[in-house]
C-alpha positions in Angstrom: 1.1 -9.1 -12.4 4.3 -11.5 -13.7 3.5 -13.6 -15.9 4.9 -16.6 -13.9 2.3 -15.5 -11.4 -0.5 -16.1 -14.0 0.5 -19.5 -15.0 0.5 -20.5 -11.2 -2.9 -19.4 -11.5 -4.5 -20.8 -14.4 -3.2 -24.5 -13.3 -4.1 -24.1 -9.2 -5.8 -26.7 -8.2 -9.1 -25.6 -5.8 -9.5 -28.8 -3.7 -7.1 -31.0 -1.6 -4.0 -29.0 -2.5 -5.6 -25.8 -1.2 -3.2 -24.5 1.7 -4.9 -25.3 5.5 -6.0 -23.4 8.0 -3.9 -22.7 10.9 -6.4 -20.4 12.8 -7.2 -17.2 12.7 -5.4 -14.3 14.1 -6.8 -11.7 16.8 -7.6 -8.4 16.6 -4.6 -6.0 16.7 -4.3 -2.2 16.6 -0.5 -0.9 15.4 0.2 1.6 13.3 2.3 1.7 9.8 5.2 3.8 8.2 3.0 6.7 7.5 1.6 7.2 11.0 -1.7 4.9 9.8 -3.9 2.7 11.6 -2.9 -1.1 10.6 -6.1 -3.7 12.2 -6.8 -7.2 11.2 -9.7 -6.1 10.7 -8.6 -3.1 8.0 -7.2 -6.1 6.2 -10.4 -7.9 5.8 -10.8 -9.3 1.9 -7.6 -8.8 1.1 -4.9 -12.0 0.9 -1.6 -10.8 2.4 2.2 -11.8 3.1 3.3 -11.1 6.9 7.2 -11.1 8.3 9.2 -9.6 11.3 11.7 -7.7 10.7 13.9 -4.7 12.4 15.8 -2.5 10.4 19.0 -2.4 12.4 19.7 -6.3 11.5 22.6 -7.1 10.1 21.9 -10.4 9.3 18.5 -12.3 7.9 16.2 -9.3 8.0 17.5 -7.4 5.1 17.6 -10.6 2.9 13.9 -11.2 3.8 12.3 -7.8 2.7 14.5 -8.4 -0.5 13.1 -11.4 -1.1 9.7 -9.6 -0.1 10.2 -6.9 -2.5 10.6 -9.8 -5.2 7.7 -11.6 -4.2 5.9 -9.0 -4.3 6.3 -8.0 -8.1 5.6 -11.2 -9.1 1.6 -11.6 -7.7 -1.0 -9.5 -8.2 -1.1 -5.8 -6.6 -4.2 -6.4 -4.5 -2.4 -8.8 -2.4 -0.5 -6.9 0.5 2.7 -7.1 2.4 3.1 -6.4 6.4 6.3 -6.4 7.9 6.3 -6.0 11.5 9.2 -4.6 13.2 10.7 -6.4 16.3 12.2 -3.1 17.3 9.8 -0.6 18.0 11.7 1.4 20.3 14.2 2.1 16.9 11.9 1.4 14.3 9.9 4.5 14.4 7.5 5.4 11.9 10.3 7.5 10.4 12.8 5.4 10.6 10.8 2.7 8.9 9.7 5.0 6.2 13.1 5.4 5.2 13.8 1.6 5.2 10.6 0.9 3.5 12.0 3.7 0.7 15.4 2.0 0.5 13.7 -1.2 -0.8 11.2 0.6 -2.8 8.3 -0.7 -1.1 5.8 1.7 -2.5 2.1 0.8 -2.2 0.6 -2.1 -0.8 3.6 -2.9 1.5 2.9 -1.7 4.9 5.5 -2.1 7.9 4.4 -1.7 10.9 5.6 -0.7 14.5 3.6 -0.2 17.7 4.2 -1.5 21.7 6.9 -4.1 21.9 4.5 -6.2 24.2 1.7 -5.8 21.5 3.8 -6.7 18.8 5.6 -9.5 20.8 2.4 -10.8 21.7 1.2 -10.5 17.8 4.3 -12.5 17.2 4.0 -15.6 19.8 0.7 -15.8 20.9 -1.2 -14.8 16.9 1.1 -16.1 14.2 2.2 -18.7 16.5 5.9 -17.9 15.5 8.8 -18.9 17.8 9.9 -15.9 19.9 12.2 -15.5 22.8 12.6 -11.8 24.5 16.6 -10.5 24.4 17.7 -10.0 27.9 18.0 -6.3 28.8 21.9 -6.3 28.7 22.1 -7.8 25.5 20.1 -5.2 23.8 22.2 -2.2 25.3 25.3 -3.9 24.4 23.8 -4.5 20.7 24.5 -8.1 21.1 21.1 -9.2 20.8 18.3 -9.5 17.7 16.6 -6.6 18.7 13.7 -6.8 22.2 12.6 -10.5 20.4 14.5 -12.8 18.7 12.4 -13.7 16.0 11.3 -16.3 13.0 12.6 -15.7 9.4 9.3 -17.1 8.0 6.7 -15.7 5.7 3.1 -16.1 6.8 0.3 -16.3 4.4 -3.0 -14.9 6.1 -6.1 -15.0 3.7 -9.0 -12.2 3.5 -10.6 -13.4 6.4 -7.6 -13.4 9.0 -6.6 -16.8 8.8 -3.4 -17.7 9.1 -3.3 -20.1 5.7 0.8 -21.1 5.8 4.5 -20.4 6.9 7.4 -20.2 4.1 11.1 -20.3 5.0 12.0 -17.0 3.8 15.6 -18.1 2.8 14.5 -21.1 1.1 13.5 -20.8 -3.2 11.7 -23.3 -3.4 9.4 -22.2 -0.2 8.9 -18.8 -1.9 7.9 -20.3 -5.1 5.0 -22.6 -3.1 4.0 -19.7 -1.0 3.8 -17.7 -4.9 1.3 -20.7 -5.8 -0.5 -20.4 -2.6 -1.3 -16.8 -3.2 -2.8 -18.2 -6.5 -5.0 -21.0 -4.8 -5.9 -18.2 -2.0 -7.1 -15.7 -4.7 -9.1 -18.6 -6.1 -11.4 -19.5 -3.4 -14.9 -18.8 -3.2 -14.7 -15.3 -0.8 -17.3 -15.6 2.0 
């Protein structure tokens, strides 16, 4: 755990500064990197960091999961990381072991494929994240973001499924609050 992490910490306030609630997110059944089951409901108690991502993207995806990767050596190692692909036709659980290698994910840091309706659904309809579905042409032609276009934010979900903040993933200053929410998360009373 950083030790910027534990400063964060030690100064979090637990009352009108704790992050809100935005609802909670439905059940979902996907599957990670190693061929594993990923539910909501597998991540019960534990705070966690959410993105989508594919890992043919040329553009804001590979920025995110490094700014993932250093997010997530700077809070504790009980709190996990999900990055959902947008590309599950590609992003195999193969292929997204190798990308998860590449940024030396290693424990904790799950990412996560399954039906591109599931995960599209997931996207719009349970992290309330602005989607819009890439015309059939545009994908063959590689013109397009992948099946979805998709947000660049970071979603904070607490132990309990709900969704608890969004983070521009390209802004510092964003990363750093969402760093200090982790702390205020990890110091509520679990129910």
């Amino acid at each position: 755990m950083g030790a910027a992490f534990l400063a964060i910490a030690a100064c979090a306030p637990t009352t009108k500064d704790d992050p809100p609630h935005f609802g909670r997110l439905p059940e979902f059944s996907l599957w990670d990197h190693t061929g594993q089951p990923v539910t909501r409901a597998g991540l019960k108690g534990r705070v966690w960091v959410a993105d989508f991502i594919f890992t043919r993207c040329g553009g804001a995806c590979p920025a995110m999961t490094a700014r993932m990767s250093r997010l997530r050596r700077e809070v504790p190692d009980e709190v996990a990381f999900v990055s959902f692909t947008v590309d599950p036709a590609n992003d195999t659980p193969e292929v997204l072991a190798r990308y998860a290698a590449n940024f030396k994910a290693g424990e904790g840091w799950r990412f996560v494929t399954g039906p591109q309706k599931d995960l599209y659904a997931l996207s719009t309809d349970g992290f309330k994240l602005a989607a819009m579905e890439v015309p059939a042409a545009q994908q063959r032609s590689g013109e397009g973001d992948g099946p979805f276009l998709h947000s660049s934010k970071f979603v904070l979900v607490d132990g309990g499924g709900d969704i608890r903040g969004y983070y521009d993933s390209a802004d510092e200053d964003e990363v750093r609050k969402l760093a200090a929410d982790i702390a205020r998360i990890q110091l509520e009373p679990r129910s």
